[in-house]
Every structure is written in structure tokens, then in C-alpha cells.
C-alpha positions as CSV (number, residue, x, y, z in Angstrom):
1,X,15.0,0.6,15.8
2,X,13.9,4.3,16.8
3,X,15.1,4.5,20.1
4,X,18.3,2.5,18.8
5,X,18.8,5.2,16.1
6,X,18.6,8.1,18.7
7,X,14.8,8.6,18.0
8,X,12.1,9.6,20.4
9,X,8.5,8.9,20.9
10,X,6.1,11.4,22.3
11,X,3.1,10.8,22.3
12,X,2.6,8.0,20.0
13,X,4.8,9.8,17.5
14,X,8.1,9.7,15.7
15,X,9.7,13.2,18.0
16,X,6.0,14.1,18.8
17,X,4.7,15.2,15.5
18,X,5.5,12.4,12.7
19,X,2.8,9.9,12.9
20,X,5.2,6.8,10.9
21,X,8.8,6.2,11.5
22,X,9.4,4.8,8.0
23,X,8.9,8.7,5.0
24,X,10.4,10.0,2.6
25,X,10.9,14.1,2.5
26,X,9.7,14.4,6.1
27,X,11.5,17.0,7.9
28,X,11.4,18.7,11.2
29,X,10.1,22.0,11.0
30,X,12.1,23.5,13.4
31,X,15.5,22.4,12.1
32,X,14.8,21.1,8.2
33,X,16.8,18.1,9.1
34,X,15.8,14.4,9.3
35,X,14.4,13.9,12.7
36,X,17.0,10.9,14.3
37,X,14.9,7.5,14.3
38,X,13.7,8.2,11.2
39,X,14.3,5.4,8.4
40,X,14.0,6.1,4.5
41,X,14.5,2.6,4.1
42,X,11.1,0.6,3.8
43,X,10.4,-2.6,5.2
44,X,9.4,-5.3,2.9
45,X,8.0,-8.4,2.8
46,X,7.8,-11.1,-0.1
47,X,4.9,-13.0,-1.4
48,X,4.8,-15.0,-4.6
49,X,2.0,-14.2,-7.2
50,X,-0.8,-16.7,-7.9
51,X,-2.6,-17.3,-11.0
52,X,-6.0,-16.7,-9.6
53,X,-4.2,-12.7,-8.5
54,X,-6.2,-10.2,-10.2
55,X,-4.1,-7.2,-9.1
56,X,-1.2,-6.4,-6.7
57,X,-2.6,-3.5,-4.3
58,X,0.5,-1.5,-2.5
59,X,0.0,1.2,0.2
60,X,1.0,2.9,3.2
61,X,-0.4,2.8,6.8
62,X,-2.3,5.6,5.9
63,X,-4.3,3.8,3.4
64,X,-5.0,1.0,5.8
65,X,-5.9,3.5,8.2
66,X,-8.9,4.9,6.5
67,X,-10.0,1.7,4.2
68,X,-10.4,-1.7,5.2
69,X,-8.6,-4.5,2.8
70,X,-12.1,-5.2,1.2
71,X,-13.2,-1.9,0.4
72,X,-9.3,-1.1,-1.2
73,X,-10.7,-4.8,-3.5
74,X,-13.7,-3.1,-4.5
75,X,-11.9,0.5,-4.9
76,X,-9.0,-1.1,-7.4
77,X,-11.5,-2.7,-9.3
78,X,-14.1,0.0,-9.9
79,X,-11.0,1.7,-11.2
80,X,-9.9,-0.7,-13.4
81,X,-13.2,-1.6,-14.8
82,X,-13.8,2.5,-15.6
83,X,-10.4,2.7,-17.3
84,X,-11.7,-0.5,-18.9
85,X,-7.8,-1.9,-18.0
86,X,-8.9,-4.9,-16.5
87,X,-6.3,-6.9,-17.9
């Protein structure tokens, strides 16, 4: 889709300095405009809830990147437990 949309990748990156290809807000620096490739339009996916769901956790790659799925569990629910808004 990048490279369709007239996008480069240098270095790993979105036009050498953006690290995702999907933001909001992000400029270039040296031009303020959009960089091309660059998509404001998230991709989704669908999943049904289940009863046994306790809560719904949504991030970006750069959650993932730093915790694993399992420490993002405990995090949401040390949160909600000293809000006490566990329901």
C-alpha cells in the first residue's frame, strides 16, 4: 500500500523517519505535509465479545512493542481494581 501510494521505505521506516505507516497528525518536518504512503485510515479487524470478556484492551504497535499481551491483562486490571471500576 505504501509503495502503491507513492511512499518510500528507508530504512525500515515510512520516508526514513516515521516508524508506522498508519498516524494521525504526523508530518514531515521538512515540508509540514503528509508524507505520501501515509494512511489516516486504520486497519480494523472484528471480533465478537464473549460473556466470559472482562475488558476490551485497544492499542497501537507501540504498546505491543514495549508490553507483552499478558502484562497489558495484568496492567488493565490493576487499573480497574484501583479505580475500584471493575464492572
Amino acid at each position: 500500500r505504501v509503495l502503491r501510494e507513492g511512499g518510500t521505505i528507508e530504512g525500515g521506516r515510512l520516508s526514513g523517519f516515521l516508524e508506522v505507516a498508519r498516524a494521525f497528525g504526523d508530518l514531515d518536518q521538512r515540508t509540514g505535509c503528509k508524507p505520501a504512503g501515509l494512511s489516516g485510515t486504520p486497519e480494523l479487524t472484528s471480533q465478537p465479545l464473549q460473556p466470559e470478556d472482562e475488558f476490551v484492551l485497544l492499542g497501537s504497535d507501540g504498546l505491543w512493542r514495549l508490553l507483552d499481551l499478558q502484562a497489558a491483562v495484568r496492567l488493565a486490571r490493576a487499573d480497574l481494581r484501583a479505580h475500584a471500576d471493575v464492572e
